[in-house]
Backbone as XML, in Angstrom:
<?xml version="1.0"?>
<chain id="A" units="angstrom">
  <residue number="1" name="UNK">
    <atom name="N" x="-28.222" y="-39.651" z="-44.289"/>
    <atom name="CA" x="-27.716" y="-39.824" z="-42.965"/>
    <atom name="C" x="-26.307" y="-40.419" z="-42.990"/>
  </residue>
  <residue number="2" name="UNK">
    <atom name="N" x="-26.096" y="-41.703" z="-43.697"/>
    <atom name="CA" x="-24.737" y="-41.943" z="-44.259"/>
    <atom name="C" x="-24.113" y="-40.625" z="-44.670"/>
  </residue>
  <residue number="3" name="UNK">
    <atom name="N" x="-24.209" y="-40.282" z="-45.250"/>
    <atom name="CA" x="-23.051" y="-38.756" z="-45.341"/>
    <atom name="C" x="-22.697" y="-38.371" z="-44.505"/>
  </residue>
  <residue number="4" name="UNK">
    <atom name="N" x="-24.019" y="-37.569" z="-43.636"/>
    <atom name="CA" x="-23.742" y="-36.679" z="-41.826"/>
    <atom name="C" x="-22.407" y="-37.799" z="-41.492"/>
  </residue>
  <residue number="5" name="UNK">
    <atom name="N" x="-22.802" y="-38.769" z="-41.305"/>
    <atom name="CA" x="-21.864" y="-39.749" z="-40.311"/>
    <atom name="C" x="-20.168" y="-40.361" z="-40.715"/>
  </residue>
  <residue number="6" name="UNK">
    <atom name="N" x="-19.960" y="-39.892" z="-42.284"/>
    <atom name="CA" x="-18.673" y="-40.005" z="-42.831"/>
    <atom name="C" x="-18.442" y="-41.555" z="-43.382"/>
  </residue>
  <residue number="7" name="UNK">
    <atom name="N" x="-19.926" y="-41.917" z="-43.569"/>
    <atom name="CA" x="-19.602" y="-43.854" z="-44.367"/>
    <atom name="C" x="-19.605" y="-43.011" z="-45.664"/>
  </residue>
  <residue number="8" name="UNK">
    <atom name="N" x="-18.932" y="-42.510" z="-45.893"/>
    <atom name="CA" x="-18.344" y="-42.740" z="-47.406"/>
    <atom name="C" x="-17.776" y="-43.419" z="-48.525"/>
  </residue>
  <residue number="9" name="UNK">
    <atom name="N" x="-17.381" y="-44.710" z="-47.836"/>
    <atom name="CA" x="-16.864" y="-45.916" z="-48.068"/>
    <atom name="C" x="-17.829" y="-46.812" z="-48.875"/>
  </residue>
  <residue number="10" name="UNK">
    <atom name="N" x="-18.596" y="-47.116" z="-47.552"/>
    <atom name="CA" x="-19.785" y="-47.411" z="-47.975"/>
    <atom name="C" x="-20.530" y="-47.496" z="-48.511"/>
  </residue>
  <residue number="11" name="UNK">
    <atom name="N" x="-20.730" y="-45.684" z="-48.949"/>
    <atom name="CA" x="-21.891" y="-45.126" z="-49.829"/>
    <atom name="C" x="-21.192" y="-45.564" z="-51.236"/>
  </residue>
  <residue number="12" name="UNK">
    <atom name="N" x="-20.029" y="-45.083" z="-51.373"/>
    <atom name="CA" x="-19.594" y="-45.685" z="-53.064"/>
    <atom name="C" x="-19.864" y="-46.986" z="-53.451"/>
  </residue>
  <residue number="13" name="UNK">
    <atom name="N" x="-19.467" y="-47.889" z="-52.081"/>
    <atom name="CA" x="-19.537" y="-49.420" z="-52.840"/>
    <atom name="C" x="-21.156" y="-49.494" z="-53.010"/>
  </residue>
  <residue number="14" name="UNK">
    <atom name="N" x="-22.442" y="-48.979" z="-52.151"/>
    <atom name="CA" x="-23.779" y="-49.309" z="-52.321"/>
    <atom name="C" x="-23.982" y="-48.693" z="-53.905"/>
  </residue>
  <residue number="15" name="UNK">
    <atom name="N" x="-23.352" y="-47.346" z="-54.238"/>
    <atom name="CA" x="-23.938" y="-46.819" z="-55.281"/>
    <atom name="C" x="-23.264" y="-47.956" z="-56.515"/>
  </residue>
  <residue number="16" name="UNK">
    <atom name="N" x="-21.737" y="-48.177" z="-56.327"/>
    <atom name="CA" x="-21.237" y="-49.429" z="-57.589"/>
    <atom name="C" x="-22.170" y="-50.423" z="-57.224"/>
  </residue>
  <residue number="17" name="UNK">
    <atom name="N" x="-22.687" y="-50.779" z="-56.361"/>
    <atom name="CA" x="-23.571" y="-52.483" z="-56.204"/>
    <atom name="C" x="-24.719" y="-52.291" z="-56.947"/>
  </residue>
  <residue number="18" name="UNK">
    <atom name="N" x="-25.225" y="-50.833" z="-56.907"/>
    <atom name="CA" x="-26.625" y="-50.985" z="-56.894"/>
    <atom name="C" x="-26.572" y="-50.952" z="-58.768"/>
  </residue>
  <residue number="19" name="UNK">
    <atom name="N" x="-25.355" y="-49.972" z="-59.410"/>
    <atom name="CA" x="-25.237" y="-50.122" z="-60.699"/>
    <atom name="C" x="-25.245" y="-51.245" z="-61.619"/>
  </residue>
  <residue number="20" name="UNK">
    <atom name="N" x="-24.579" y="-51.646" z="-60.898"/>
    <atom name="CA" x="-24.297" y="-53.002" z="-61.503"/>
    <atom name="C" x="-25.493" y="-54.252" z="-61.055"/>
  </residue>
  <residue number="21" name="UNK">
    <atom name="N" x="-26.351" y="-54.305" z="-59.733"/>
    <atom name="CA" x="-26.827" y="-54.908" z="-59.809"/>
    <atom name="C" x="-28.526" y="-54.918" z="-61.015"/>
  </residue>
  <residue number="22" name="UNK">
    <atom name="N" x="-28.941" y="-53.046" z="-60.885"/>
    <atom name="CA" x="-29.217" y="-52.771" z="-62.008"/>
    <atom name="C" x="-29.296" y="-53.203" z="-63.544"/>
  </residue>
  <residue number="23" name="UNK">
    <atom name="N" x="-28.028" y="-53.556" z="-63.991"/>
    <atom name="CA" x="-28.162" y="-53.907" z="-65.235"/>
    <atom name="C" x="-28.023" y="-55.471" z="-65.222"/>
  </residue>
  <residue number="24" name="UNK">
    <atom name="N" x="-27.749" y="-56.016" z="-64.132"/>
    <atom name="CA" x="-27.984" y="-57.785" z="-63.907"/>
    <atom name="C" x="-29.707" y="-57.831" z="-64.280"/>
  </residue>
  <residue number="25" name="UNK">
    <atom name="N" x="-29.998" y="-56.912" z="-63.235"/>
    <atom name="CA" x="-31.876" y="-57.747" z="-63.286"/>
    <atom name="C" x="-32.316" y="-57.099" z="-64.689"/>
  </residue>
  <residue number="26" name="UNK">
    <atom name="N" x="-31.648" y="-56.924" z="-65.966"/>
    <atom name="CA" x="-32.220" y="-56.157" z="-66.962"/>
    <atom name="C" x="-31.713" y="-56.929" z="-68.140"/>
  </residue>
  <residue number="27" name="UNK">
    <atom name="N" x="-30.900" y="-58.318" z="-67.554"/>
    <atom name="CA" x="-29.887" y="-59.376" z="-68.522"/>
    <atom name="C" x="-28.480" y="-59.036" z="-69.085"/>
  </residue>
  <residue number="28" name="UNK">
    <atom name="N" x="-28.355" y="-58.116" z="-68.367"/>
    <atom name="CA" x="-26.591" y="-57.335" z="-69.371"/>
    <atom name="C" x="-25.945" y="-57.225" z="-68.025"/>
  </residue>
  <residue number="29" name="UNK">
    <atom name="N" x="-25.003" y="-57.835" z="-68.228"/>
    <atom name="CA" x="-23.572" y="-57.931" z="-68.040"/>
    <atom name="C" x="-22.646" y="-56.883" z="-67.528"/>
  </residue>
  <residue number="30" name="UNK">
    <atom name="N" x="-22.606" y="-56.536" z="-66.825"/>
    <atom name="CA" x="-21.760" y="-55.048" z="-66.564"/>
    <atom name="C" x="-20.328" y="-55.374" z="-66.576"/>
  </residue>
  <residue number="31" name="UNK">
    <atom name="N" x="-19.613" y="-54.552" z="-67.644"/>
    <atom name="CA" x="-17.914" y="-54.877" z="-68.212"/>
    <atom name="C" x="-17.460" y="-53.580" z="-67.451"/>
  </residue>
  <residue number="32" name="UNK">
    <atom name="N" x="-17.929" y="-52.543" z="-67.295"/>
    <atom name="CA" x="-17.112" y="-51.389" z="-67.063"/>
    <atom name="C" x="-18.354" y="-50.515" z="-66.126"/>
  </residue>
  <residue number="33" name="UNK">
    <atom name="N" x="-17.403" y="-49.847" z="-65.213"/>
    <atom name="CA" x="-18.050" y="-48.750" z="-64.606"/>
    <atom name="C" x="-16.807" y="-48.066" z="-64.210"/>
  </residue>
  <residue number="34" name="UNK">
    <atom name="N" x="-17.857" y="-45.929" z="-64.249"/>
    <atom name="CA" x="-17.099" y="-45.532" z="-64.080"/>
    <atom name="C" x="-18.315" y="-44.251" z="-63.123"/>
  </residue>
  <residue number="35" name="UNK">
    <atom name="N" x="-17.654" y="-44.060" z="-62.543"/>
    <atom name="CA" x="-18.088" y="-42.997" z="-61.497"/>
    <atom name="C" x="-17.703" y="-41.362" z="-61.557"/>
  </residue>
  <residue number="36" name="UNK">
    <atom name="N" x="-18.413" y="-40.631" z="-61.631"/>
    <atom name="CA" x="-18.599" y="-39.196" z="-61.027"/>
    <atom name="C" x="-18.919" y="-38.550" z="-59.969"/>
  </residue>
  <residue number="37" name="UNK">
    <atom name="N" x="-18.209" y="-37.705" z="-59.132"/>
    <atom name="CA" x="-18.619" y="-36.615" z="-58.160"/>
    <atom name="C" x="-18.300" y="-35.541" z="-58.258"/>
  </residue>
  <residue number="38" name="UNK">
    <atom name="N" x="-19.957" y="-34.818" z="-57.785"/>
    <atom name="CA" x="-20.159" y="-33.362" z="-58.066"/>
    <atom name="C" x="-19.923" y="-32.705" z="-56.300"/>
  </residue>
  <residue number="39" name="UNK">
    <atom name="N" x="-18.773" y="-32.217" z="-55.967"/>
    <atom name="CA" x="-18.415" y="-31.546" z="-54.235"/>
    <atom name="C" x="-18.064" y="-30.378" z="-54.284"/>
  </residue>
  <residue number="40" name="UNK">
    <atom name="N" x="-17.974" y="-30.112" z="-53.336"/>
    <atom name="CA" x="-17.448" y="-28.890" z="-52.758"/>
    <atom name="C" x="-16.041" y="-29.119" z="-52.575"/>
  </residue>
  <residue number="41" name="UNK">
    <atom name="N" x="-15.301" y="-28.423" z="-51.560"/>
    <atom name="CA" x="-13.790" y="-28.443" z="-51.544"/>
    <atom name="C" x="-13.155" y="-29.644" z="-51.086"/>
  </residue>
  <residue number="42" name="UNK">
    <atom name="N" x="-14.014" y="-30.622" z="-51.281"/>
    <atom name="CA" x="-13.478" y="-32.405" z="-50.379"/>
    <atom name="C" x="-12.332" y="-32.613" z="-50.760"/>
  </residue>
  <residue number="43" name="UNK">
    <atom name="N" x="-11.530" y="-33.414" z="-49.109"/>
    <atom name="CA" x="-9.901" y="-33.223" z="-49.330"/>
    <atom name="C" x="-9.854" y="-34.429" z="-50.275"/>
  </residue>
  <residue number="44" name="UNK">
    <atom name="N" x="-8.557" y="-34.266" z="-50.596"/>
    <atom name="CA" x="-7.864" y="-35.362" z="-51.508"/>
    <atom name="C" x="-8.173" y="-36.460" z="-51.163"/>
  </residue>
  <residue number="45" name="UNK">
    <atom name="N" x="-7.735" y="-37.333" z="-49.782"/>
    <atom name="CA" x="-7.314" y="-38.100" z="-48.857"/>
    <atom name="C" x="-8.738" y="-38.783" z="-49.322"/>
  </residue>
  <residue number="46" name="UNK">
    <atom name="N" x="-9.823" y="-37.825" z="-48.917"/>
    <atom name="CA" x="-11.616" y="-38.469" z="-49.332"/>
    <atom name="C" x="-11.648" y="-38.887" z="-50.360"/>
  </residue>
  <residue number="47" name="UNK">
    <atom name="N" x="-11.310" y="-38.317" z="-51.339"/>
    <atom name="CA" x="-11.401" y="-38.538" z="-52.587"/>
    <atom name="C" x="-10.837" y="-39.673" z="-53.135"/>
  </residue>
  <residue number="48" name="UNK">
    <atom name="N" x="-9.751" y="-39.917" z="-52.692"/>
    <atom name="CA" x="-8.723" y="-41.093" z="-53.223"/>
    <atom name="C" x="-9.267" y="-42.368" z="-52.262"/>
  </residue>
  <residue number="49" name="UNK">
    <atom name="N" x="-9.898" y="-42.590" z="-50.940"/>
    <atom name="CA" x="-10.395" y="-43.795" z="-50.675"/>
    <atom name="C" x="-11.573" y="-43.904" z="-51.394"/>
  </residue>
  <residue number="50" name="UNK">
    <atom name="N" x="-12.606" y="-42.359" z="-51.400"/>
    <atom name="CA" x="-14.094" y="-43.043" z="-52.501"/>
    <atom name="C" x="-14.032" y="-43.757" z="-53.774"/>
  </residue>
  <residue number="51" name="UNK">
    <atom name="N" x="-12.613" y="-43.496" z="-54.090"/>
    <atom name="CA" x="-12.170" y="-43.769" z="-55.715"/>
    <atom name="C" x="-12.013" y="-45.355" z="-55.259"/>
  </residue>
  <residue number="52" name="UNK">
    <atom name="N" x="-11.345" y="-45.332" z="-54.263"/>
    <atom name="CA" x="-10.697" y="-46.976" z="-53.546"/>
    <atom name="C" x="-11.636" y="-47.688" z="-53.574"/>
  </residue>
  <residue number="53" name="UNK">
    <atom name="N" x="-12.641" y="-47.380" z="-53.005"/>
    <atom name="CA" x="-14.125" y="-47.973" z="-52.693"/>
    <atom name="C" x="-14.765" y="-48.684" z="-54.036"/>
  </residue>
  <residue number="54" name="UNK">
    <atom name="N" x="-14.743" y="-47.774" z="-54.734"/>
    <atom name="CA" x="-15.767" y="-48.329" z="-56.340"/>
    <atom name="C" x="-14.466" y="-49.318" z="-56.381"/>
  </residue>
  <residue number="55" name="UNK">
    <atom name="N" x="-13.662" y="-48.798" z="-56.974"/>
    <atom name="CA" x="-12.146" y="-50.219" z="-57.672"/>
    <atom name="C" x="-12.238" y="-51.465" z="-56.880"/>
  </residue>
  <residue number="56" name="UNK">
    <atom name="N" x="-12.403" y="-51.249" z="-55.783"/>
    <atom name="CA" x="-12.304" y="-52.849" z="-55.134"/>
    <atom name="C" x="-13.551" y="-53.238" z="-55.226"/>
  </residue>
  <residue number="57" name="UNK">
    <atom name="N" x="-14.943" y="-52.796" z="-55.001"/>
    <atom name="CA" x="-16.154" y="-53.448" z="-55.647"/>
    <atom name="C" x="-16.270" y="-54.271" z="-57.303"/>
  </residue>
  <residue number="58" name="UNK">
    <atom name="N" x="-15.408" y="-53.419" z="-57.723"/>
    <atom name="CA" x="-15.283" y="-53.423" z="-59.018"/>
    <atom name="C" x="-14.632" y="-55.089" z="-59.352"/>
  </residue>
  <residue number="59" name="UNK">
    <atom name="N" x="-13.477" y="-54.821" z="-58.615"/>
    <atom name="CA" x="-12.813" y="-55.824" z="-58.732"/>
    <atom name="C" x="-13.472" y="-57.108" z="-58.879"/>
  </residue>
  <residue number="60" name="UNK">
    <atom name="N" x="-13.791" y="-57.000" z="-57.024"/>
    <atom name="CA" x="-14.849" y="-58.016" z="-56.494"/>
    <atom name="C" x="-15.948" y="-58.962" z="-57.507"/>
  </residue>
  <residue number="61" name="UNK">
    <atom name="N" x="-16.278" y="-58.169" z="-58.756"/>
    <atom name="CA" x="-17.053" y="-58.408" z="-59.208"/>
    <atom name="C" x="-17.252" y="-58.295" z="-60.656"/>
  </residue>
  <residue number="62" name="UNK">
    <atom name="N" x="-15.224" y="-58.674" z="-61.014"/>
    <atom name="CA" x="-15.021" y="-58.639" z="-62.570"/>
    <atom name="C" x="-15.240" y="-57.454" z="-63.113"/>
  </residue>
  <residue number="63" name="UNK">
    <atom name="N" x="-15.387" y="-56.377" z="-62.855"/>
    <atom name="CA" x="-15.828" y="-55.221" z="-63.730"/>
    <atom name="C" x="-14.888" y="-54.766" z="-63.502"/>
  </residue>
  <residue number="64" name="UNK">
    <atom name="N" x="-14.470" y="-54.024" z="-64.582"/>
    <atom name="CA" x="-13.011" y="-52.960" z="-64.808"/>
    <atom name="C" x="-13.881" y="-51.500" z="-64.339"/>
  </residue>
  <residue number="65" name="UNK">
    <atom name="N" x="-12.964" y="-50.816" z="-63.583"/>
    <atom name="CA" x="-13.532" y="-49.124" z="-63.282"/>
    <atom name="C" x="-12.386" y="-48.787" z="-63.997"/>
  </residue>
  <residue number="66" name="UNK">
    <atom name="N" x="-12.630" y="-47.617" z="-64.949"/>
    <atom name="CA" x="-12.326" y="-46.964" z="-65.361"/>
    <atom name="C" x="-11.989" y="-45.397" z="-64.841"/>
  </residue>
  <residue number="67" name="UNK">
    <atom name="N" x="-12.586" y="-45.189" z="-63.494"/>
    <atom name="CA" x="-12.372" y="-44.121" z="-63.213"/>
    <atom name="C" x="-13.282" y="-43.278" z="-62.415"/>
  </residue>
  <residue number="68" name="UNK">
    <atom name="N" x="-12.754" y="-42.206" z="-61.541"/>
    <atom name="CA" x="-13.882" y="-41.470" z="-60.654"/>
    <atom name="C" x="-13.474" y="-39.756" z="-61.422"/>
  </residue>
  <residue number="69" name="UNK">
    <atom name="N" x="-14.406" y="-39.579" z="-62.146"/>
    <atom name="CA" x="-14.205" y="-37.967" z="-62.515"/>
    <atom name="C" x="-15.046" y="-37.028" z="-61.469"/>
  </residue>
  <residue number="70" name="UNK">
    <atom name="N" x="-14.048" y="-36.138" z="-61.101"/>
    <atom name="CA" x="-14.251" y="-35.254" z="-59.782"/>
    <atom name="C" x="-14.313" y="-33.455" z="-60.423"/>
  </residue>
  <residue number="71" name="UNK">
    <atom name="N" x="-15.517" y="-32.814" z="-60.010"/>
    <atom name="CA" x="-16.123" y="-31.866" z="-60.303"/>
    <atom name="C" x="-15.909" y="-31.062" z="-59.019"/>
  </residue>
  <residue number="72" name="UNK">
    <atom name="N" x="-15.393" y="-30.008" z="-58.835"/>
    <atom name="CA" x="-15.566" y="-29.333" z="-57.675"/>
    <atom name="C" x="-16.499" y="-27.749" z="-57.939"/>
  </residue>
  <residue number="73" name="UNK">
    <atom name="N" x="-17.474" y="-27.868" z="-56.971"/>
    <atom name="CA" x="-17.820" y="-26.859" z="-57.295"/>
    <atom name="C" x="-18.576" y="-26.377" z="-56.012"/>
  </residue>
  <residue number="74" name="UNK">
    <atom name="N" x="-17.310" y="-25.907" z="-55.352"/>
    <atom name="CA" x="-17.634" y="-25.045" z="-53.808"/>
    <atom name="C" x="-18.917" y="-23.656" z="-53.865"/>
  </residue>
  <residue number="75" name="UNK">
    <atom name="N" x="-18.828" y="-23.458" z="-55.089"/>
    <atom name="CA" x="-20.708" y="-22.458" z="-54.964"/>
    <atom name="C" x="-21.708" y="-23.604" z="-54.784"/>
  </residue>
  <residue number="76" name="UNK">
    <atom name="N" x="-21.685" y="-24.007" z="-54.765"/>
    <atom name="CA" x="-22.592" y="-25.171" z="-55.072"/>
    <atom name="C" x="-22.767" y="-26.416" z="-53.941"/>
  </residue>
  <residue number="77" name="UNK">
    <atom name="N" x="-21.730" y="-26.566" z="-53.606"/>
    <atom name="CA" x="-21.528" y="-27.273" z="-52.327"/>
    <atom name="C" x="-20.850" y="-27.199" z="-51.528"/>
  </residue>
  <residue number="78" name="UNK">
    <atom name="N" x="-20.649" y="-27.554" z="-49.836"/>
    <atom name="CA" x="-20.554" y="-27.174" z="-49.076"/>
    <atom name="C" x="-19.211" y="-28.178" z="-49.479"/>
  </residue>
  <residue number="79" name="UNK">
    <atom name="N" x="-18.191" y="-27.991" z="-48.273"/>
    <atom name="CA" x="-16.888" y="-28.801" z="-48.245"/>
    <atom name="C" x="-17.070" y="-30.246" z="-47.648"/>
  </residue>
  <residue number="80" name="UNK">
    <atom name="N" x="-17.969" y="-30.491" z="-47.254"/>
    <atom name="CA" x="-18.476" y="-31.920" z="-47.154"/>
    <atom name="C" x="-19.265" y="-32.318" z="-48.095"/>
  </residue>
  <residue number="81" name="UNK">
    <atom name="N" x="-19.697" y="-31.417" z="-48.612"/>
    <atom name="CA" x="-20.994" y="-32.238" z="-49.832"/>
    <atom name="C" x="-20.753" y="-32.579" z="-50.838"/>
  </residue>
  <residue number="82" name="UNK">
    <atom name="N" x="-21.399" y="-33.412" z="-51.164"/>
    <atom name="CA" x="-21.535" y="-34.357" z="-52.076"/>
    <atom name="C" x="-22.324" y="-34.966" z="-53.039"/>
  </residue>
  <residue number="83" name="UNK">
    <atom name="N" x="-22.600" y="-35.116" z="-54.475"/>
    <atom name="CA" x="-23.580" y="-35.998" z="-54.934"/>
    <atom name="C" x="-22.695" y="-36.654" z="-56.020"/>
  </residue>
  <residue number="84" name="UNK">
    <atom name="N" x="-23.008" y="-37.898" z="-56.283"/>
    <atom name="CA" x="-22.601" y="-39.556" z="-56.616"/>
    <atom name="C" x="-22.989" y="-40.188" z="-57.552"/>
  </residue>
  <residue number="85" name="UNK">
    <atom name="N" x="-22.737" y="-40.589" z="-58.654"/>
    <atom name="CA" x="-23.302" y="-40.923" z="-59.869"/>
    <atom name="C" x="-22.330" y="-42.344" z="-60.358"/>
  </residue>
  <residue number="86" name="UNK">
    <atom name="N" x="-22.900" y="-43.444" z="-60.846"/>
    <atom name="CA" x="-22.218" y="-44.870" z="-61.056"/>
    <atom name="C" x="-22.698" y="-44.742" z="-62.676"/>
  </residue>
  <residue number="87" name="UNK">
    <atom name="N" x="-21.641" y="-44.923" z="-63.611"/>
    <atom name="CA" x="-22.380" y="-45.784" z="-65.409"/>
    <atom name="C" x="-21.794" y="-46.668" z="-65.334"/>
  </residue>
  <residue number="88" name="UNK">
    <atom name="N" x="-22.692" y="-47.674" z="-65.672"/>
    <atom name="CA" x="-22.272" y="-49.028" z="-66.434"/>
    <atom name="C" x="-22.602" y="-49.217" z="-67.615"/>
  </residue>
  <residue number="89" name="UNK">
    <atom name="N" x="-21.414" y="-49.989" z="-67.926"/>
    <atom name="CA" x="-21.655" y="-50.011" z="-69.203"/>
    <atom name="C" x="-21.308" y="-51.438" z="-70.011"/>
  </residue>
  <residue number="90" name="UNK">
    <atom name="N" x="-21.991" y="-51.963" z="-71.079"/>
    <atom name="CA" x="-21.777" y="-53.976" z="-71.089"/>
    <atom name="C" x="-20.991" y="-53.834" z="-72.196"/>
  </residue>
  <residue number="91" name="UNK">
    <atom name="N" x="-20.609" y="-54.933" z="-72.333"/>
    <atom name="CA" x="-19.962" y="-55.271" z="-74.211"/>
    <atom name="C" x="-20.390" y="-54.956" z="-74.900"/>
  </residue>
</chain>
């Protein structure tokens, strides 16, 4: 439903929180995360705040991002769509 409605913002920082909070309740440390999306023809403009989104979580919370690698693949998805993937990774 977040998607339909354009919290995209949002959705990145829940998916970096939830990564990282992930490997907290498991005793490791999260040093690095780095993010992937698999879309359709999503404009730039989207792309470069979702990227915004993880980095300042990131920040927030000592972890270096390394990066959002972007897959387009308009057979596959519509020009709004989207699916979202967070790694962390410790010392």
């Amino acid at each position: 439903m977040a998607k339909e409605y354009g919290y995209n913002k949002q959705i990145c920082a829940d998916v970096a929180s939830n990564a990282m909070n992930y490997t907290l309740q498991h005793g490791v440390k999260p040093v690095l995360l780095r993010s992937h999306i698999v879309c359709g023809n999503y404009s730039r403009e989207q792309l470069c705040m979702m990227a915004g989104s993880f980095q300042k979580i990131c920040e927030e919370n000592g972890v270096t991002f390394s990066g959002m690698e972007i897959s387009s693949q308009p057979v596959n998805y519509g020009p709004t769509e989207y699916e979202l993937t967070a790694v962390v990774l410790d010392a």
